[in-house]
Steps between C-alpha positions, in 0.01 A plus 500: 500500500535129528461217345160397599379853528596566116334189398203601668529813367484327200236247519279784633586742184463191287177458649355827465605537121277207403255583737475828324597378154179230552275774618586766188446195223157432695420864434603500178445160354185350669289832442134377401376470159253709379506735737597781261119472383405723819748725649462438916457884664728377794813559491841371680665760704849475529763672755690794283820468765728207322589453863176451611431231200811322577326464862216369378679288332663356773171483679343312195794207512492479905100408456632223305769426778206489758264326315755193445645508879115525620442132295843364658358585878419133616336653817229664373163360376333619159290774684832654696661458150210707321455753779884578523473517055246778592705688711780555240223575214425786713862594605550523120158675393581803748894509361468444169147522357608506144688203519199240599307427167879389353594303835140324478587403138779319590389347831156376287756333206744368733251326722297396213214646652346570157613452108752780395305767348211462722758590813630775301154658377318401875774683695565812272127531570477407859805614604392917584209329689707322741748699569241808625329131709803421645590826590225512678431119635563418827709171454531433857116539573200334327583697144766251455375176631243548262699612210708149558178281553320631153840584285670179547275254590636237720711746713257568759179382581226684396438730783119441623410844610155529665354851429336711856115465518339777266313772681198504251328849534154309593392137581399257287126528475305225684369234232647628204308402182574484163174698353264316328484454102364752288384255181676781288826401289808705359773359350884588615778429257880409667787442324875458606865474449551628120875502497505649131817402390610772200814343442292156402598328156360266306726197453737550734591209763191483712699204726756681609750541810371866574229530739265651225584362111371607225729783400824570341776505751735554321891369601293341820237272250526130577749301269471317244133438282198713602305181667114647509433732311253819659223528340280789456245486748734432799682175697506353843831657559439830365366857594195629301540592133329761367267293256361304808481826736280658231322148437416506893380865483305481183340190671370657810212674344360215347504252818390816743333742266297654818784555756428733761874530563793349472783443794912440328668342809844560377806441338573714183852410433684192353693308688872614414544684834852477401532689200214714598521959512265730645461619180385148339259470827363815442429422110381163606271632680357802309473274188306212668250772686432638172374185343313425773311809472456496149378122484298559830354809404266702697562206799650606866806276521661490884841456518747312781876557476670169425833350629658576142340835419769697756894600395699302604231209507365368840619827703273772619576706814246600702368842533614527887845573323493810334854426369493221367093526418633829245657211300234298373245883502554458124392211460179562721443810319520346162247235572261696661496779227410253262205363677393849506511560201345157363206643763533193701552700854406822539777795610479496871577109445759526320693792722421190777663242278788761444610540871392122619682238262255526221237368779159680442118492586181497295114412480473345144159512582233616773540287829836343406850594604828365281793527730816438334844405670840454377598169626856607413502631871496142658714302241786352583695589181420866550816552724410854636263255711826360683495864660248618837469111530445565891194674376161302418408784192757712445347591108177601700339317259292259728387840728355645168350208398322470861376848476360477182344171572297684853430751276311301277338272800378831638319594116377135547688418095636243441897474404686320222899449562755438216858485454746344275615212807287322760722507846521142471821385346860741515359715713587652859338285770361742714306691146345200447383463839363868556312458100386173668368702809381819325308288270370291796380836646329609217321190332268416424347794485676743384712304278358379192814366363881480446627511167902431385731384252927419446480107544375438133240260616170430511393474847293619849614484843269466811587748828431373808438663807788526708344427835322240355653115640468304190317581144157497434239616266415737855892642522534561120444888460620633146631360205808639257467447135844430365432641075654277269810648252528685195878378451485079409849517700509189707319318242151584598289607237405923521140527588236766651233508718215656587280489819064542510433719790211612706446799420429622885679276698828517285548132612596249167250298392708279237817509343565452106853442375576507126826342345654470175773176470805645389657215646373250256356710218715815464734291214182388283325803563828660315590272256121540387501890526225463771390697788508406870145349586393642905212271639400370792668324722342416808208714753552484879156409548533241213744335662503528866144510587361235707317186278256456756470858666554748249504889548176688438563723191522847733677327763910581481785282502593587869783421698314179633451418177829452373584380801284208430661487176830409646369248764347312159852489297619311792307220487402534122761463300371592125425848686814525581656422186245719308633824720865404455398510112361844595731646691750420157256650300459192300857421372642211436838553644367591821704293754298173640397488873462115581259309753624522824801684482666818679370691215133421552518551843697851452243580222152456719690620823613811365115596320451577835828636632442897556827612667834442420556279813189248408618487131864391642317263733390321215826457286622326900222310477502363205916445500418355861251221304690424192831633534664844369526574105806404389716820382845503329766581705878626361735240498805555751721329291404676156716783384337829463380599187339758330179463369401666183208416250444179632838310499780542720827649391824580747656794570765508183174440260347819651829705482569392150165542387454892687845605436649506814866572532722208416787360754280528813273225442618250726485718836164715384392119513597473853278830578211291388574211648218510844665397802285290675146547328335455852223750412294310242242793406214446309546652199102568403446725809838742513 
């Protein structure tokens, strides 16, 4: 052997020891805390043949290789860059499926995608997922164009696919009507985003690095002096505790004592997707339906599957897969025999919800169809949806949804449709655009609303017609209530609603939302061993009713008339201001929206924005008037560090700190070091 040969020899075995030296601490050292408190039912399968291992290995440290030579390639662009990254994830899923959650640890870490032990807990948990997806992808198709456009944002654009024309099984009937009011009311109780958070504890640092606070992280709590306090009732950065879960529930009866029903659009499960097991998801979730049935009582509550309430969060396949669909059957099971039981769906719904996603549908009453989907199918962080991408609905979920809808156009009901996400925001393109169709088919007569959840807000969205050439009170057809939280994450106060509806018509007559400031009170109301007080906050037809034309008191608010609503903010400011307050649910560290900015422009544009595509068009509009929002970019010249608990701390801190082995410091610094940093992901959306 020569000389250059044995030094290559060299720098390659060199190379491969810390490679593989870096990956065992990662498994050892970085391991999330708090995990022992549910034991996961997955577990890592690892090759029995040493020789095999040592292959894997190999494999393992040449992903690293590629990854580094595909950021030193000055001839490709970001998207050639991403595309060719997916073609070695699946290369490596198909040769060494065992290896991927440990090689996504490091690659996470390394490229700083996310703190340390949320990369470690996020790809131990995502990790099986992906590798049976990118087994399965095709990376030089559609699958991953659209696995590059939605996982690293900025690598490709966002691919605008425009779904086929639906063959609906009949024409739309000429001069559809909305039926006329029946002068009868019931009242309709909705409530969303709980987010208990069991591991809550009083006094801990509730302004904290994590992205929940509010608990007891152990080694990874902030440094240094706890600066707030969390108090009892809850905190703007913090997942529901207990005490204000039960204070919400124990208040329902009081501000809706003669419910008809109630709707839950979603989202049982805190926010600690990384440190989450099946096993905590399924307690979650069995713990939180029993409270609501013993608070609620002898009341039908209809449930809608939320982002946060699958294993690992965000993902659900579709039922088209049989494989992978025989995941996630536990989960669907679990749910579904728990609503049966509670007597909130009867047995032939819940075998439904079993086999479709834990999608079902009822009559809550005569005359009235609930159809719920889970908007898991079209959301962009699900990634099973970055497979069948060539298809237009390849969950089928859209087809049932049609069928169901003709069904109840042929009974002559009327139709109520919930779910935990409007198709507005992180969703596929072309799902919003056949909701926005299907809708557009069947309002406003079938129709009588659309009822959803996830964003924490307060707030209503007008849809359009899609043939229609500009908005109008005549083009608006429908109207999707957006519930307000549970959970006072994002510093918005937790509130609840409830809706007066015709008792025929199923169509909404008025809106009531109830609030209780935790943002302002929740430290008084502690320090002077005081209850939460719910009251009023604000009626639709309160606030958004005309001055000079008001509704007649049978009349409902129809599309038009929140249509009208929006076409008044614009040129009334006090309106507008007083549904910003709204949509914050009355807290004061809601974030302003000045006169005459992009914000106000996005705001009022986007009431109205009922596809994906529209909502877009409105962030480009208003960046086109008054300039993009300024976001932090990585400095070139910076050196990489690691970020942990809010301060930043180099490579040597973290090895002396975790125990790594001693003497190999200085070049496990180099395998941190990025090369080029070209792709600049955004951290909130991997």
């Amino acid at each position: 052997m020569s000389g250059s040969q044995s030094r290559r020899a060299a720098s390659f075995a060199a190379r491969l020891f810390l490679a593989l030296t870096f990956l065992s601490c990662l498994l050892t050292a970085s391991a999330v805390p708090l995990t022992s408190l549910r034991p996961s039912r997955e577990k890592r399968q690892s090759p029995e043949d040493p020789t095999l291992h040592r292959a894997h290995l190999y494999l393992a440290d040449k992903v690293f290789s590629d990854i580094e030579d595909l950021l030193d390639l000055p001839d490709l662009d970001s998207c050639q860059m991403c595309r060719q990254g997916m073609r070695v994830a699946k290369a490596f899923s198909l040769q060494a499926p065992e290896m991927v959650p440990a090689v996504l640890r490091v690659l996470c870490a390394k490229y700083s995608i996310r703190r340390l032990d949320a990369c470690a807990g996020l790809m131990e948990r995502l990790g099986p997922q992906l590798v049976g997806i990118f087994s399965e992808m095709d990376v030089d198709g559609s699958d991953g164009y659209y696995a590059c456009a939605y996982s690293f944002p900025g690598s490709c654009p966002v691919p605008l696919h425009q779904p086929k024309p639906i063959e609906f099984p009949k024409p739309k009937p000429a001069n559809a009507q909305q039926p006329a009011p029946s002068g009868e009311t019931i009242q309709v109780l909705h409530f969303s985003d709980w987010h208990l958070d069991p591991l809550y504890k009083t006094g801990t640092e509730a302004k904290c690095s994590h992205n929940i606070c509010c608990r007891n992280y152990g080694r990874w709590n902030d440094p240094g002096p706890i600066k707030k306090p969390a108090s009892k009732w809850g905190d703007g950065k913090c997942d529901t505790p207990i005490a204000l879960g039960l204070s919400a529930l124990e208040a329902i009866p009081r501000l809706v004592p003669n419910a008809s029903f109630g709707i839950f659009t979603g989202d049982i499960v805190s926010h600690d997707s990384w440190m989450i097991t099946e096993q905590y998801v399924s307690d979650e979730e069995t713990r939180s339906y029993e409270l609501f049935k013993k608070h609620l009582q002898d009341m039908k509550l209809y449930v809608a599957m939320g982002n946060h309430d699958s294993y690992p969060s965000d993902q659900a396949p579709g039922r088209m897969r049989p494989d992978s669909y025989i995941t996630h059957k536990w989960l669907y099971d679990h749910v579904a025999g728990i609503w049966e039981k509670n007597n909130w769906i009867t047995t032939v719904e819940a075998e439904y919800a079993r086999s479709h996603n834990a999608m079902f549908m009822t009559r809550p009453m005569p005359g009235l169809k609930l159809i719920t989907l889970n908007t898991d199918l079209y959301y962009v962080r699900n990634f099973y949806t970055m497979l069948d991408t060539e298809q237009d609905d390849p969950s089928g979920m859209f087809h049932d949804m049609i069928l169901e809808l003709q069904d109840s156009e042929d009974r002559n009901e009327r139709v109520w449709i919930m779910g935990h996400m409007a198709p507005i925001i992180r969703s596929l393109p072309r799902s919003s655009i056949l909701f926005q169709r299907i809708v557009a088919r069947y309002s406003p007569h079938v129709i009588a609303g659309i009822f959803t959840g996830h964003f924490h807000q307060d707030k209503f969205i007008v849809v359009h017609d899609p043939d229609a050439e500009e908005k109008s009170e005549q083009s608006a057809i429908n109207v999707i209530y957006q519930g307000p939280s549970i959970t006072p994450l994002d510093r918005a106060n937790p509130a609840i609603r409830w809706y007066d509806v015709d008792a025929k018509t199923f169509s909404v007559l008025n809106t009531h939302t109830a609030i209780a400031d935790i943002i302002s009170e929740s430290a008084y109301w502690e320090a002077n061993d005081m209850e939460p007080e719910w009251k009023l906050e604000y009626t639709a037809r309160g606030t958004y009713d005309h001055p000079y034309r008001p509704l007649a008191p049978e009349e409902p608010l129809s599309p038009a008339f929140w249509h009208n609503a929006v076409e008044r903010m614009k040129g009334d400011r006090d309106l507008f201001e007083t549904y910003l307050q709204y949509e914050g649910k009355s807290s004061e560290e809601t974030m302003p929206c000045h006169k005459a900015t992009g914000c106000e422009h996005e705001s009022l544009c986007q009431m109205q924005a009922s596809t994906v595509i529209q909502h877009d068009t409105c962030t480009s509009e208003a960046e086109a008037l008054h300039g993009k929002k300024k976001k932090k970019k990585p400095s070139k010249k910076e050196p990489f560090g690691v970020t942990r608990a809010g301060r930043e701390i180099n490579v040597q801190d973290y090895d002396d700190q975790r125990g790594f082995i001693e003497g190999v410091s200085e070049e496990r610094r180099e395998l941190w070091m990025p090369v080029k940093r070209r792709l600049e992901f955004v951290k909130e959306d991997l």
